[in-house]
Phi, psi and omega in degrees: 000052172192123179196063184334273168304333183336152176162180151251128194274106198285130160310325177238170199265123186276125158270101198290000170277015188245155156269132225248096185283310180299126189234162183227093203286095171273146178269071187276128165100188177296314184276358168048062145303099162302112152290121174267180102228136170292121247275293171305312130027240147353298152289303223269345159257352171229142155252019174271339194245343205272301171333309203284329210234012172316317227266357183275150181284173158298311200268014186269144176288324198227159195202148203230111113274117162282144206205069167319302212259017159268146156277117180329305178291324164282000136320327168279338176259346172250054063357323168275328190277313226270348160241007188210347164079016185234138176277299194239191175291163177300308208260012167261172195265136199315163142332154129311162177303314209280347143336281182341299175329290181324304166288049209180290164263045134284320181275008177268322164285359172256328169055079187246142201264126165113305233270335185272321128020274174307309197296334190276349173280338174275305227260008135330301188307322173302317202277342180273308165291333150275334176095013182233189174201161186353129159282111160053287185299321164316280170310335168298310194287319167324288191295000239218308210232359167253148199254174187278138202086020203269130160323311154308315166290300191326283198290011171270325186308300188286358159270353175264355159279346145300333185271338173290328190265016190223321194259157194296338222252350182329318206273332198264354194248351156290335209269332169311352221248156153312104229298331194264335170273352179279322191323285187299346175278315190326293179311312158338296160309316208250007164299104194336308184294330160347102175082348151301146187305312160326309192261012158311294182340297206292333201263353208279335192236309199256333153122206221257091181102000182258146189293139170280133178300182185255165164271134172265141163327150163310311178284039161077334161309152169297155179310298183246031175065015191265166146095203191274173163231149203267144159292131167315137172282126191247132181283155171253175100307175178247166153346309234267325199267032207266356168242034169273124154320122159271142186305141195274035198172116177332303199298345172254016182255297170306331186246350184190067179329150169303145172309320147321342192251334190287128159338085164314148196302326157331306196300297181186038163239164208003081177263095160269117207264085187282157175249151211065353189252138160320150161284145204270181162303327212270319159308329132285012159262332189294335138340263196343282190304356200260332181266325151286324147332301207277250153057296187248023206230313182074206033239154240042262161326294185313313182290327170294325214294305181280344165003282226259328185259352176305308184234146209272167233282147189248093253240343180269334174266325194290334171093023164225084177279028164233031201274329177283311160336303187264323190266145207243346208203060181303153195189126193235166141296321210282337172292355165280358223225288167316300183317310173311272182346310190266358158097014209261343162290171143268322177214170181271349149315304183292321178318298188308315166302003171231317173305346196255337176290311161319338160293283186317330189272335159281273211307355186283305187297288166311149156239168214308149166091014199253173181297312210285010195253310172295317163287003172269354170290306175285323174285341173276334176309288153010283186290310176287331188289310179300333153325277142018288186281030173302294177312312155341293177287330166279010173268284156334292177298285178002290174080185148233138169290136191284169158289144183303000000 
């Protein structure tokens, strides 16, 4: 599960001024989540994809890959990476680790040039923003599913060699860890440059022993000129944020998000996770607010799925002008969002009680079997499954926490 650099190196150079017709409908998860991506594309950033269609003809418009053991959202984010050179938005709030994880071996299994890179540079970022770094297991299963020297282990391995060396709680968090991963953190520790201003220095953007990438230019190219060449990233917003100035560069993104973008401690900075105890409301809204982010953020799954509900209903453009009449308790994503934002829930039943009002208000309206009635069908499946795992994820974000 590591192949960092991996990738193919194109004979021309790929250009969106030439045309590109051809597509590659992939088929993600159990539920075969249709991916639209362009053919050229695609090879010319994986070399997983460029190897599947040597032996293939040329002259077909659409082509079929299936990809069973990926998870739809993380298909989305390198989708995202694999068209904008980005795992997320400016203005979104990173993945979870275990998202993160995810996407790290994917992009070894897809040998997408850059992309394991990038992903190790999001979760710097997770980490600058929850103030935590992996919980126990996380790191066991990483050191599990990685050969030795794999980047990914290196940098998890060398943030738990920090947390041993700064926290009160070490002892009880070495003792959780496996004999052959306590082994390798001993090594870790006892590398002289350990804990030196260098090799912080070196470990502070890129994790622990890996070279800081180059940065692409305003006009969007890499650095070294490898891979496609890119259109200027123009930022989106969510709704909610639409009247923040966006930062003018990821690289200025990276050491000190707008003020506007930074969490509240509510929000996901230090959330301690006792085990064995109920979860409180305020720990289940930092979910809550964390699900509607991605919900209207995408990338992928999502942005189809909300479509018809991000914003609310307009009853003269939308083309149902008797839609105020019948529906009594109109409800969108994006006022859910707002609503979030000022802080006006309390628990996460009402959050939820309003995403479900957006349902209850298409099957009211609509009738049954028409589109706008199946995608909301498939977007309420969506939202309870992910509902569902809230515990899952606030166990996961817990995490274990650094010292102040």
């Amino acid at each position: 599960m590591d192949a960092e650099h991996a990738g193919p190196a194109p004979t021309r150079a790929f250009t969106w001024r030439d045309p590109h017709p051809m597509f590659v409908i992939v088929l993600v998860g159990q539920e075969e989540i249709p991916f639209g991506v362009h053919k050229d594309l695609v090879c010319t950033k994986s070399a997983f994809f460029s190897k599947h269609f040597e032996a293939q003809s040329n002259d077909q418009l659409e082509h079929i890959v299936k990809l069973p053991e990926v998870d739809p959202e993380v298909f989305g984010l390198a989708q995202n990476f694999m068209y904008t050179r980005s795992v997320f938005g400016e203005s979104e709030t990173p993945p979870g680790y275990d998202t993160l994880i995810s996407l790290y071996g994917l992009g070894s299994k897809l040998e997408v040039h850059g992309m394991c890179e990038e992903t190790l540079e999001a979760m710097q970022e997770c980490r600058r923003i929850t103030q935590h770094i992996p919980a126990t297991p996380v790191l066991v299963q990483v050191w599990e599913d990685t050969p030795a020297g794999s980047p990914l282990r290196k940098l998890l391995l060398h943030w738990a060699a920090e947390y041993v060396r700064s926290s009160d709680s070490r002892e009880e968090f070495t003792k959780s860890l496996p004999h052959n991963v306590l082994s390798d953190l001993v090594v870790v520790m006892s590398n002289p440059d350990f804990g030196t201003a260098k090799n912080a220095s070196s470990t502070s953007h890129t994790g622990a022993g890996l070279p800081s990438r180059r940065r692409h230019g305003h006009d969007g190219v890499d650095g070294n000129n490898e891979g496609a060449e890119w259109p200027s990233k123009t930022l989106k917003h969510r709704h909610s944020d639409a009247g923040h100035k966006p930062a003018t560069s990821r690289k200025a993104s990276r050491t000190s998000l707008p003020t506007a973008l930074k969490p509240a401690k509510k929000q996901r900075v230090n959330i301690h996770i006792t085990p064995g105890r109920p979860f409180s409301e305020e720990e289940k809204l930092v979910f809550c607010a964390d699900l509607i982010g991605r919900m209207l953020s995408g990338p992928g799954f999502w942005t189809r799925l909300v479509g018809p509900f991000r914003e609310p209903v307009n009853p003269q453009t939308d083309g149902v002008p008797d839609y105020l009449e019948k529906i009594t308790r109109p409800m969108d994503l994006s006022t859910i969002k707002a609503k979030m934002d000022r802080k006006e829930y309390t628990t996460s039943d009402e959050f939820a009680a309003d995403v479900r009002q957006i349902a209850t208000n298409c099957y009211a309206y609509h009738t049954k079997g028409n589109p706008t009635w199946l995608a909301c069908e498939k977007f309420e499946d969506h939202f309870e499954k992910n509902f569902a795992g809230m515990d899952k994820w606030l166990l996961k974000m817990g995490g274990v926490e650094e010292p102040a």
